[in-house]
C-alpha positions in Angstrom: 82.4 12.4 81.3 81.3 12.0 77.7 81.5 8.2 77.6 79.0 7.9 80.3 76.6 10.3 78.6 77.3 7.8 75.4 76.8 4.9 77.4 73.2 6.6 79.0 71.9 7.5 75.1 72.9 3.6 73.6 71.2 2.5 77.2 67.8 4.0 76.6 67.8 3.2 73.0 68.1 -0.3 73.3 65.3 0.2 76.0 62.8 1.5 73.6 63.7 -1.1 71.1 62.7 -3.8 73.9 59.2 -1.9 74.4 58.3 -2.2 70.6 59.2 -5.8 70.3 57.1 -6.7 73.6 53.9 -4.8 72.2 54.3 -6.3 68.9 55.1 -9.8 69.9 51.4 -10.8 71.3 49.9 -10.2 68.1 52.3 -12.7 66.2 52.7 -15.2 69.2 49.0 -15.5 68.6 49.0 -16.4 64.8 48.2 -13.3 63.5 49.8 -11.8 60.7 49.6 -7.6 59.8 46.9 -6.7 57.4 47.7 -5.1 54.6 44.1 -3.6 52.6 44.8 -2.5 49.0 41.8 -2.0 46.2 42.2 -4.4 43.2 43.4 -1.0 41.1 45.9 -0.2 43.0 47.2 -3.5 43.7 50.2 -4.6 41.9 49.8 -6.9 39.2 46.2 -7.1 40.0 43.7 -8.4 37.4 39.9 -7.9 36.6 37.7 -11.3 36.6 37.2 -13.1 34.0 34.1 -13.5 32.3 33.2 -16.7 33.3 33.7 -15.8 36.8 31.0 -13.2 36.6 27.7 -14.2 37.6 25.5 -14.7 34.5 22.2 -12.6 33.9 19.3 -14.2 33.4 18.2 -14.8 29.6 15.2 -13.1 28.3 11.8 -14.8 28.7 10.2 -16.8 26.0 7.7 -15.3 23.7 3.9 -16.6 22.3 3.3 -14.6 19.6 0.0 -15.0 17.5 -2.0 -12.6 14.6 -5.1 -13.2 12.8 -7.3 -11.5 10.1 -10.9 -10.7 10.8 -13.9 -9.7 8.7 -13.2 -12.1 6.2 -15.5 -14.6 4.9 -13.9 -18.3 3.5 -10.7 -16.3 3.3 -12.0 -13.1 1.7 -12.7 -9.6 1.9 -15.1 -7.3 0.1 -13.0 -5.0 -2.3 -13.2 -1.6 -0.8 -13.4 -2.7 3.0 -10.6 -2.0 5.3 -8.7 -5.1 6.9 -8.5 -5.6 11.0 -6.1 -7.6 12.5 -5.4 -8.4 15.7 -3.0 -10.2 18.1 -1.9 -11.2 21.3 1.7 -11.4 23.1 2.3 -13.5 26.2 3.4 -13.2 29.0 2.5 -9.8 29.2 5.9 -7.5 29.8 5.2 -4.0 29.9 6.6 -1.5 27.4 7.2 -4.2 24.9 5.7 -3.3 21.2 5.2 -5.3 18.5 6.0 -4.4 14.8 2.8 -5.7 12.6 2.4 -5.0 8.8 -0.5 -6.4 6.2 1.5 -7.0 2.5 0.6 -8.1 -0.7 2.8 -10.0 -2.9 5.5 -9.5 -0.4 4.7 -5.5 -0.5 4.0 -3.8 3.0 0.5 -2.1 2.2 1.0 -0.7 5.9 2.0 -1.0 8.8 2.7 -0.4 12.4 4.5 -0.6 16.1 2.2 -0.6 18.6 2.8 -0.7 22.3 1.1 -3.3 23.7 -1.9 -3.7 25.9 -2.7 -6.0 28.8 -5.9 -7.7 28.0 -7.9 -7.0 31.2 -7.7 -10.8 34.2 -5.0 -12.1 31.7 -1.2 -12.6 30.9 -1.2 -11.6 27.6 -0.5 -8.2 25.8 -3.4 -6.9 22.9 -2.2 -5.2 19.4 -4.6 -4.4 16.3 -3.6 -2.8 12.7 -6.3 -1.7 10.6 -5.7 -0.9 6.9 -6.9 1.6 4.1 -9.8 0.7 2.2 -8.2 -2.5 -0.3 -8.7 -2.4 -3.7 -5.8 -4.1 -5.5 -5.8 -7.7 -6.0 -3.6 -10.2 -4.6 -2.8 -12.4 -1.8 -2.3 -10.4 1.5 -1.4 -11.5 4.7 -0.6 -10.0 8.1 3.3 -10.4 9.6 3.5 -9.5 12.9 7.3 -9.3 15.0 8.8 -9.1 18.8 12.1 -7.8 18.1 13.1 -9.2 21.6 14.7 -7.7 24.5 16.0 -8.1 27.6 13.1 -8.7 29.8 11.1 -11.0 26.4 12.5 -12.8 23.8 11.7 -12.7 20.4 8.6 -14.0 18.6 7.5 -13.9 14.5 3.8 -14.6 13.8 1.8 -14.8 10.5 -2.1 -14.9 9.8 -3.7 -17.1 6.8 -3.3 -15.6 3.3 -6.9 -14.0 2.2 -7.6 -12.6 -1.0 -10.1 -9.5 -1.8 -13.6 -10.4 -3.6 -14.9 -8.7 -6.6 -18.5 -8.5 -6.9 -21.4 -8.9 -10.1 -22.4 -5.3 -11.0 -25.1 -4.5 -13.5 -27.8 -1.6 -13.9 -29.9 -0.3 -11.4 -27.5 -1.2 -8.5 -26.6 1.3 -5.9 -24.0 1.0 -3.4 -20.6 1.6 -2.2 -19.3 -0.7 -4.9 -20.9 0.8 -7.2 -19.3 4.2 -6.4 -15.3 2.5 -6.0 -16.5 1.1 -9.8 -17.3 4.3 -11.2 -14.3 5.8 -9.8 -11.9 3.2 -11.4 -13.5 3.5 -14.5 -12.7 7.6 -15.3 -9.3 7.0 -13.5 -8.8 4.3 -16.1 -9.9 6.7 -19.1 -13.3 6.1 -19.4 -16.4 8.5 -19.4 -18.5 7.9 -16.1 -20.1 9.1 -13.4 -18.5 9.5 -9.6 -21.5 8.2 -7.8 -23.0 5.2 -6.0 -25.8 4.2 -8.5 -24.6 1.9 -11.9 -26.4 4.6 -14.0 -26.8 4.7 -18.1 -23.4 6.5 -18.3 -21.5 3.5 -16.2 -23.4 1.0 -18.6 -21.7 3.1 -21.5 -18.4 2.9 -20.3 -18.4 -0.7 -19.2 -19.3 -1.3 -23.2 -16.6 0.7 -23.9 -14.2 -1.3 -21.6 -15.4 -4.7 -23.0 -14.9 -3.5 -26.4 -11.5 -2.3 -25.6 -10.6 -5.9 -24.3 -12.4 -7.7 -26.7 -15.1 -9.1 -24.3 -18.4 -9.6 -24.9 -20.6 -6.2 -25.8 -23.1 -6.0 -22.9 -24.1 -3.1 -20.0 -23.1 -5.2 -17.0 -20.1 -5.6 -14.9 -18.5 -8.6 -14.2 -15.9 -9.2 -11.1 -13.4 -10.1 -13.7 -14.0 -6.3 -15.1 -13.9 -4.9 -11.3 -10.5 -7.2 -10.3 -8.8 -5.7 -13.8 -9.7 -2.2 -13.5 -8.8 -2.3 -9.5 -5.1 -3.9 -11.0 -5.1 -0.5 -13.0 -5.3 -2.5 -15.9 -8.3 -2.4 -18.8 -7.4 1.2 -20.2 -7.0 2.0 -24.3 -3.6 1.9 -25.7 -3.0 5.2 -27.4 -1.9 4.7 -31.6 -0.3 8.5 -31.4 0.1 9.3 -27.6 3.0 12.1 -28.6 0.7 14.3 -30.5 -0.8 16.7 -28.3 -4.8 16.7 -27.6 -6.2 14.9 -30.2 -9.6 12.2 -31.2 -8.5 8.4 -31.9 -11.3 6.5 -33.3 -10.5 2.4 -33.3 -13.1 1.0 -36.2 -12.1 -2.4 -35.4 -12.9 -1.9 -31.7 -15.7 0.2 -32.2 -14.6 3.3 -30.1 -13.8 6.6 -29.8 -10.8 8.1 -27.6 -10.4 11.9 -26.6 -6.3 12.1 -25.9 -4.8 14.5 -23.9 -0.9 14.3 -22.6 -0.5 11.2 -23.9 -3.0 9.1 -22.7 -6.6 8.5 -23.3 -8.9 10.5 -20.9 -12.4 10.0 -22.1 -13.2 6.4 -24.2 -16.5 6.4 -25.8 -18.8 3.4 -27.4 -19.4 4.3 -31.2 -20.8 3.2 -34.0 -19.1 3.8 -37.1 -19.8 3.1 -40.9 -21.7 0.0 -41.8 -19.6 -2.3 -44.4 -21.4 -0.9 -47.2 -20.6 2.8 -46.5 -17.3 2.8 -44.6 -16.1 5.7 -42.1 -12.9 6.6 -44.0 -9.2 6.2 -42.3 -6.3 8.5 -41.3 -5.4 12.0 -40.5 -7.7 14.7 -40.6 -8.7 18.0 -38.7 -11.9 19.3 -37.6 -13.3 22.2 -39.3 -16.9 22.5 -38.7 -19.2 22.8 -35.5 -22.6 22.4 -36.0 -24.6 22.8 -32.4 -28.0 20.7 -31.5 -30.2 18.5 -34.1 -29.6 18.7 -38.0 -32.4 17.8 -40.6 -30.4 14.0 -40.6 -30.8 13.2 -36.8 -27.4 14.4 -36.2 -26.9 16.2 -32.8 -24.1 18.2 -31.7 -21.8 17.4 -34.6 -18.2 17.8 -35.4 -17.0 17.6 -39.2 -14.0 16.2 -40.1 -13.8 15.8 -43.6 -17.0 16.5 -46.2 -19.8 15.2 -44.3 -18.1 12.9 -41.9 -18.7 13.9 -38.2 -19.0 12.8 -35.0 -22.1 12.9 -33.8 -24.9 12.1 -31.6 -27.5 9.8 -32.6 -30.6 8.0 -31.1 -29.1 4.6 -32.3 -25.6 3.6 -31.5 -25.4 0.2 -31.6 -22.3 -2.3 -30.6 -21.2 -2.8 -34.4 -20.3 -1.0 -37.6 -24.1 0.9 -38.8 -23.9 4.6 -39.9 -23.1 6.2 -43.4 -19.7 6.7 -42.6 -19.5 9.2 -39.9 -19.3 8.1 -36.1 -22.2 8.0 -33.7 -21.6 8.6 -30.2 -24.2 8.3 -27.3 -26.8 11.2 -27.6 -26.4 11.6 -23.2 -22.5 11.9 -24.2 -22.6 14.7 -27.2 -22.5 18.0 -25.5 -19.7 17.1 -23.1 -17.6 15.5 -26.5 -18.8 18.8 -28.8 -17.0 21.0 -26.1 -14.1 19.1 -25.6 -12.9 19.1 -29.6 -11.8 22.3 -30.9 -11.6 23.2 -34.6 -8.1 22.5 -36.0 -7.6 19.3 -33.4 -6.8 16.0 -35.1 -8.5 13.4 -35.6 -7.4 9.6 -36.9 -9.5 6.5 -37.9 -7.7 3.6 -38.1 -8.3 -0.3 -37.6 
């Protein structure tokens, strides 16, 4: 009895073994072979592709970059005007910015990164920089640079070189110049005024620059004077700058310093003794004040030694005339009678 039952079991396997075959066997009568889907992770011995195989992104459009200077006349600019440039990008790409800069002997005076503007029915993107007032000389010029990305490439553009221009100054004028002048005078040491008009007291100190330099003793302003103060050049050259406040008078220059923390803050135009009555030289203090007009003509003196002083006086001309003591400018006395104290030194020299 149990071989039959054996016999019934191998029976209907083999049965079920002949139903598989005969559903799978269309499928590969017909050619096709299982699918087997895998993801390229997970797939053995899978690789990624190689670079080359990738599909290449487009490169970054080309650039026109251009800058230019305006305001300028035969490649100069009035000292004391601001400079303007301005520029243009194309093809206009939004959100690019372009870094611009104006420089002076290879100095950035300033500078900036502006985002550019479309200029309105165009392709092309609109940028300006505008400087402070200029007042150094030098050769400037405006740099202007696309850094590039990836939707514009990059772009470097340069304007012409232009230089700043100085002008003729003398009495009686009044203007902005004027005022920039008179402000580069007292921040170069000498006694002037801050305003807009070349008054008496500018013409005093412009004598006092030119006999500082050793140029010719006149009351007007040439642009050679303006270009060297604007340079921060021009000012006295102390002969004791490490002692304290003090009076330096130059004989051979004809002028009279007040020194204080080293460096000569107020330089005068003086006259001192004519050849045949000398102002003596060297160290001395002050001792005496003696305020307003004395029976000599003196006003507002300061004695030194015996009866040298400095004084005021209604002639002070550009070359050696007193008795010995030294004549300052009579406008100038009070101010220079205040500023000396008794005890302060004083040296002649030259």
């Amino acid at each position: 009895m149990r071989a039959v039952l054996g016999r019934r079991r191998i029976g209907l396997l083999l049965a079920g073994l002949a139903a598989v075959v005969l559903l799978v066997a269309p499928a590969t009568t017909a050619g096709h072979a299982p699918t087997r889907v895998m993801s390229a992770e997970s797939a053995p011995g899978a690789s990624t592709p190689l670079a080359s195989e990738r599909r290449a992104s487009p490169p970054p459009g080309r650039a026109h970059l251009s800058v230019q200077a305006k305001g300028l006349r035969k490649g100069r600019l009035r000292v004391g005007h601001r400079s303007r440039a301005v520029g243009y990008l194309r093809p206009f790409v939004p959100g690019q910015r372009v870094r611009v800069a104006l420089v002076r002997r290879g100095h950035v005076v300033t500078k900036r990164n502006p985002l550019l503007k479309r200029v309105h029915g165009t392709d092309k993107g609109r940028f300006e920089l505008r400087s402070p007032a200029l007042i150094e000389p030098g050769t400037y010029r405006v740099v202007a640079k696309h850094a590039g990305t990836s939707a514009q490439g990059r772009a470097v553009a340069r304007s012409s070189k232009f230089h700043l221009k100085y002008p003729n100054l003398g009495p009686g004028g009044r203007n902005s110049a004027v005022k920039l002048f008179n402000h580069l005078l007292v921040r170069r040491g000498y006694f002037s005024t801050h305003g807009r008009r070349y008054s008496a007291k500018t013409g005093l100190a412009v004598m006092a620059f030119r006999k500082v330099n050793g140029m010719k003793r006149t009351f007007n302003a040439s642009p050679g004077i303006f270009k060297k103060l604007a340079a921060g050049r021009g000012s006295f050259h102390l002969q004791y700058p490490g002692k304290g406040k003090h009076v330096e008078v130059d004989i051979a220059r004809q002028v009279m310093v007040l020194a204080n923390h080293g460096k000569p803050q107020y330089t005068f135009p003086v006259s001192t003794g004519a050849p045949a009555t000398p102002t003596i030289r060297g160290h001395y203090h002050f001792y005496m004040r003696q305020p307003g007009f004395n029976s000599e003509g003196m006003y507002y003196s300061v004695y030194w030694h015996g009866g040298y002083a400095i004084h005021g006086y209604h002639s002070v001309p550009p070359y050696p005339a007193s008795h010995g003591c030294v004549r300052n400018p009579i406008p100038e006395s009070k101010f220079i009678y205040n500023w000396v104290s008794l005890g302060m030194s004083i040296y002649t020299y030259g």
